[in-house]
Each structure stands twice: as C-alpha cells, then as structure tokens.
C-alpha positions, 0 to 999 in steps of 0.5 A: 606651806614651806619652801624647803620641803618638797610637795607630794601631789595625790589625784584618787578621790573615789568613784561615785561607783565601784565598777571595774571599769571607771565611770565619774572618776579616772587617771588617778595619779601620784606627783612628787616635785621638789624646788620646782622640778619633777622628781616621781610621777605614776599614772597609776594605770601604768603601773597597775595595768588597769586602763583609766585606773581609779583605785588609787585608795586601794594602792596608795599607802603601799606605793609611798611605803615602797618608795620610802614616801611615808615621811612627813618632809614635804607638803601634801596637796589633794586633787578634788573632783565633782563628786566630792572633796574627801579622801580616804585610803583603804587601809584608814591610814591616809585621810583627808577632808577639804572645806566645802565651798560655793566658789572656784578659788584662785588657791589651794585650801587648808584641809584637815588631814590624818597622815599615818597615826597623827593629824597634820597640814595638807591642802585641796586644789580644785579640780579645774585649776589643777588641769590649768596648772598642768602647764607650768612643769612644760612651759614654765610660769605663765606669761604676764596677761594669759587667759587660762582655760580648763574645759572639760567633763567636769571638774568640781563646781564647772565644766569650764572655767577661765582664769586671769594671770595679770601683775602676777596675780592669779584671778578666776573670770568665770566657772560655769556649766553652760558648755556641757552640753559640747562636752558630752558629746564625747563622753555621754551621748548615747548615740554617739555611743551606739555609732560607735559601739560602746557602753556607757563603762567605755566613755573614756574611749569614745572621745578619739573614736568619734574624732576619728570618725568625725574625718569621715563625715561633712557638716549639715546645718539642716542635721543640725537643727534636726539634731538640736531639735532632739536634744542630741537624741542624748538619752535614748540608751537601750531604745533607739526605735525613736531614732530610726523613725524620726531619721527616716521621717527627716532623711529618709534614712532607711537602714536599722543597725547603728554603724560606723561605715553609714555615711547618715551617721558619719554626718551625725558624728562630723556635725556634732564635732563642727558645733563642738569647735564652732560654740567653743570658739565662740565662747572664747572670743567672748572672753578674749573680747573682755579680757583681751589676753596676749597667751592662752593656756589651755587644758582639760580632756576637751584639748586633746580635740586637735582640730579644735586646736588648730582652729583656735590658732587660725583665729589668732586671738592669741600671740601664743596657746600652750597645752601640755601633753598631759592636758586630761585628768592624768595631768591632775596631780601634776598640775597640783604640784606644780601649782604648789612649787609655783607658789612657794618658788615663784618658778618652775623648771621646764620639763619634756614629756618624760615623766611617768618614772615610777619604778624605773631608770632613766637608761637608754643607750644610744648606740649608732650600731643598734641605730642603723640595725632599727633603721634598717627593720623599719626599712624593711617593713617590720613593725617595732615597739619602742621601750625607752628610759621613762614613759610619756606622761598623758595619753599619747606616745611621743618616742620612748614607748611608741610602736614604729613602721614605715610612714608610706602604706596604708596596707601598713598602717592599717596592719600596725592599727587593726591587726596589731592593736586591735582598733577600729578601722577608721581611726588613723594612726599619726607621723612622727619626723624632724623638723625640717620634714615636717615643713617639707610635707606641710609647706609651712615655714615655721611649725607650732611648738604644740605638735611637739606633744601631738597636739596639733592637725596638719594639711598635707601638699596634696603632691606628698600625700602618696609619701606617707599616706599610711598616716595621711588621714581621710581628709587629707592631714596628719596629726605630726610629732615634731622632732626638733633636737636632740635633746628632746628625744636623743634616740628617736633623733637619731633614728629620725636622722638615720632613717632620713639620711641613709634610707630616704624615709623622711617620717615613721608611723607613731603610735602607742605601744599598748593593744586596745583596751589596755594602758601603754606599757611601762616596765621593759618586761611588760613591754616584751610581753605586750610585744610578743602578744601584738605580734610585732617583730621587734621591741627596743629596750632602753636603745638595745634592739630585741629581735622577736 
C-alpha cells in the first residue's frame, strides 16, 4: 500500500441469487478516502433507486468512468461477504480474486486483481472487520483498550466476532456462529415472517417491522420455553398447520390467521426480542470478563436494535459504546476504507453523517426567511420533505432528506406514517430536537452522544407525553435525534431554534423521506417527485422551500 495514493473501497460481491429482490447479499457500495477523509461515497440504492441494491457488478465500471475514476492512483480494497471472496464486473473489465482462508485475520489481504487491461495490486477486507471498521470516519481511531464487535447475519466466516485494540495492536478474540440463532430472529424466521407479512425476498425489512411490534407485546418465560421447544417454529414456511395446533394445545389460542393486531402474537415477537437482548448481553459480559475493555465499538445490522443499545449502556460494562450510523452493510465499503486510511495514516478525520455525496453538491442556503416561512408550515400542520446538500449515510434520515411535522398528535403522526408512507401501523415514527429539549422530556442531565445518529431508546416524563405523543411510542419512549450544534446540521439547527423560539414546538417528527418500498431520495429532482407522489405539501431543496 502506499500513503500518498487515496483508496477506493468497493462492497459488490454478487448475490447467491440473481432475484429482483436481494436475498444473501445487499447495500452494495462505493467509497473513496484520501489522507483519512471521505471524499465520494454512494449507497448504490440511492442512486439506482433499487432499495438494498445488490447489482453493483452491473454498474460499477460505468460509475468509476463517469466520475473519472478509471485511474490506477490510488489503492483499491474489496469487501467479501459469505458467499465468497471474488468479484467480477459485468463488462470483465474489473476483476478480483482473494486468498481463501480458515481464519478471521486482524488485515486486509493481497488479492490478485485485473484493473481495466492490465493486473495489478488490490486487497480483501473480511467482511466483519469492514462492519468494525465503519467507526473510525465517526469517532476517529479507537481508543487504547476497546472491545470491537461485529454482529450480524452473517459475514464471512461468523455471525459474530470480537476484536481486541490494545498498544495499538489490532487482535481478534473470537469469530463464531453460536449467535445465529438471535439473529435470524429478524432476518429468517419464518413466523416472524407471517406475523408480519412478509416474503422471504422481503428479509431486509423485517428487522424494524418486528422492533416496532415487539413494543406491543410482554415477555413470557412459559412462551419462551414452549418456543424453544419448537426450535423458533423457524422453518414452518408455506405450512403453519403445526403452528395453530401446538399454540391452541399450549395456549389455547384459538384464532387461524397470522396477524400483527393479536395480542398471543405480540407476545411471540415481544419474547423473541427480550432473548435477543437478553443471550447478547450475556455473551458480552463474558467477553468483557475476559477481556475487561474500557470502550466498546459496536457494528453489524444487529446494532441498529435500539433497545438492546440501551441495555448495553445501563449494564455499564463500558466507559463509553460507539455505533456509527451506517453500522449494516451499507457502511461496508466505508468501513473498508477507513480500515485502509487507518493503516497508512495512523488516524482519521472525524466525519457527520453526511456522505452519500455521489452526483451531488453540498449547497444549502440558509436563509432565516425561508426558515421561518418552514417553521411556520410545520406550525400549521403541514407535512415537509427535507432535501439538503448530501444524504445520510445508513438507514436513518437525520435532517437533510428526512420528511418533518409537528411532534404533538398521533392523528398526525399517523397520517405522515401510513397515508404518506405507506408503513404499518404499528411502527412508530421518531423526534427529532436540540439538545436541551431532549433533557427537558427525558429528565436526564446529560444525553448519549449515540442519539446523534438515532440510535438510542429514551423514556419520556409520563407529565410530557402529551407534548409529543405523535412520537411517544406504546411503551412510552422515544427513539430521539439530538441536535446539539450548529455545526452538526446548520439548517435543521435553525429550524429547531426557530421552532422552539418563536412558535413553542420544542421537537418535530423525523422520519425518512422515502415511501415503503423504496430507498430514501438522493437528487433534489427525485426528491420532488417522491414528494408529489407522497402527497406532502412541501419539499425543501437545498434550504429553499417549494410549495407543492
């Protein structure tokens, strides 16, 4: 490798299968660092506007071509995943072949590669230490004596794996598949699955689905046993007869149609989540014990379980957790890259969120006129897409493509989620407020710097519900952005302080400007579109307000 060329990062193994919809394999992605900062990035669904997008072989030769990236200047590192560790464009121009190896190494790996019309050098990172490495452009290099973790659905020889960072040393602790079973729970259980509707072509929505209908239900050991008993009832795909019969033995549970409104069901989704968080936690307590690490850092599509985030800080085992925004497999390439940067430069710069910039101009006015003219729509009960300079890397809008409202009514809410959107009626839509309003509803002193990327669950003052119970959940939280600056967000900022200041709204709902199905919108064209088809009655384009 050399520290005066940049690296480009590529996630596009192909797909076990070749379906519409992606099955082993999603989020392919493009990353481009140079002297440790970010310089292009693309979630490919964002621009193809095919959600999860997993045909990067497809597109890749022509999207380096188009932004003058067919050079040899920089070094080039590739992302493996489980089903395999080779790569080959559409067009056979861009290939890439990596060692084959029985252990999870603390490196990247020399790789042979045929770059255009001639061999050169390129790398593989594994899977799991890409997710971990998806940190360092958020938070910088990892502190002396961190525990790593990557968990997820799979990465290339684990589900999950733990990482030592000592005397700046990298050291990988374990790798293992003993955790699939959790897991699957969101990605591959069929009756999770059939509670909530979904094909197996769907997976990559069930996870929010079942965190937002998990709220609903309680825990029961006795349902617990009985589940385990049935191995999860995890493969009963096209023949749930064994089902209704073995829960009207055990419960008598007498209904014959799989629906997200039952309560039994609820139960069913609310117990699977509570062993999730429960045999999680468990297993990091044990490394913890071993280990005894002062930071955690934590990634893999697992993270984005924000109740389970907030149960590994109350255990506090840790001085601090670190999760980036991108923590699933859209944050692969970066994490890549950054891995690469880390190694060459010894450091890193500290990124926002901001990085799917591919195409774009970073361009928002901030005009205190068009401020207060947003402010006050939203004061009115309109509903407000958000189109701002570059998109939020991961899956969660944080401000600059988020669709906006008042924070006060669940008829609100509700109307922003389901007949905007399209989503189910059960999953809740989050808040979004400065700082100082998120220590006014939640009584806390300090707030977690992880709600910064709407990663964290918050319990609400039962005596301030009512001000914002569009976003306060079944149980009674909120899973709140904090807007602490300026800088982090200069528009949103504003509008945050115009809204508090001028028309008492202390926090405005935050969710992403995208309808159910598709990505979240990209180019300021696209976001007018989508916004005319959502019916909303605005759309901001980079700080200019557009009536619609």
């Amino acid at each position: 490798m050399d520290a005066s060329k940049p690296t480009l990062a590529i996630y596009a193994i192909q797909d076990r299968v070749d379906s519409e919809t992606p099955y082993f394999v999603h989020d392919h992605a493009i990353t481009l660092m140079n002297q440790g900062k970010v310089i292009k990035h693309l979630t490919l669904e964002r621009l193809s506007r095919v959600k999860h997008d997993n045909k990067l072989h497809q597109s890749l030769y022509q999207l380096l071509k188009d932004e003058k990236l067919l050079v040899d200047d920089y070094d080039i590192v590739f992302v493996d995943n489980v089903v395999g560790r080779s790569f080959i464009s559409s067009c056979g121009k861009i290939r890439f072949e990596a060692p084959l190896n029985e252990n999870l190494l603390p490196n990247a790996e020399l790789g042979r590669c045929w770059w255009l019309d001639h061999q050169r050098s390129a790398y593989a990172l594994n899977h799991e230490l890409a997710h971990v490495a998806s940190c360092l452009p958020f938070y910088g290099s990892y502190k002396e004596n961190s525990l790593l973790i990557h968990f997820d659905g799979g990465g290339s020889l684990s589900n999950f794996s733990a990482w030592h960072y000592s005397n700046g040393k990298l050291e990988n602790i374990t790798y293992h598949w003993k955790l699939k079973y959790l897991s699957s729970f969101f990605n591959a259980n069929a009756l999770v699955f059939a509670i909530i509707g979904a094909k197996y072509e769907h997976q990559n929505s069930v996870p929010g689905k079942m965190m937002g209908l998990a709220s609903y239900g309680n825990y029961s050991a006795e349902m617990e046993s009985w589940l385990k008993e049935n191995n999860f009832f995890s493969d009963c795909w096209g023949k749930k007869g064994t089902f209704y019969k073995k829960a009207k033995e055990k419960f008598d549970w007498k209904a014959n149609q799989l629906i997200t409104g039952d309560p039994f069901l609820q139960d069913i989704v609310a117990t699977l989540q509570h062993i999730f968080i429960r045999d999680f936690l468990l297993e990091l307590e044990s490394l913890q014990k071993k280990i005894k690490a002062d930071y955690l850092y934590y990634a893999g599509g697992s993270a984005l379980n924000i109740v389970a985030n907030n149960a590994i800080l109350k255990t506090q085992l840790f001085k601090d957790v670190f999760i980036p925004p991108c923590t699933e497999d859209s944050g692969l390439s970066l994490g890549a890259a950054a891995f690469i940067e880390w190694q060459k430069h010894g450091k890193l710069d500290v990124h926002s969120a901001y990085l799917n910039n591919w195409q774009l101009n970073n361009e928002t006015v901030i005009d205190p006129q068009e401020i207060s003219e947003v402010a006050k729509l939203i004061s009115q009960d309109k509903v407000i897409g958000i189109c701002n300079g570059f998109g939020e890397i991961g899956p969660r809008a944080l401000g600059n493509r988020s669709i906006v409202a008042k924070a006060d009514s669940k008829e609100l809410a509700n109307k922003v989620s389901v007949f905007h959107k399209g989503r189910e009626w059960y999953r809740p839509v989050a808040p979004l407020m400065l700082e100082e309003n998120a220590k006014y509803y939640t009584g806390k002193s300090e707030i977690h710097h992880l709600s910064d990327h709407m990663l964290l669950d918050f319990a609400i003052q039962s005596d301030k519900k009512g001000e914002i119970e569009g976003v306060v959940h079944i149980g009674g939280s909120a899973r709140i952005q904090t807007m602490r600056n300026e800088k982090q967000n200069p528009f949103m900022f504003a509008l945050l302080q115009e809204l508090d200041n001028n028309f008492g709204i202390k926090a405005i709902i935050n969710t992403s400007f995208n309808k159910r199905g598709e990505p979240i919108v990209h180019k300021p064209e696209g976001a007018i579109s989508s916004a005319i088809n959502m019916k909303l009655d605005a759309v901001v384009i980079n700080g200019k307000l557009k009536l619609l």
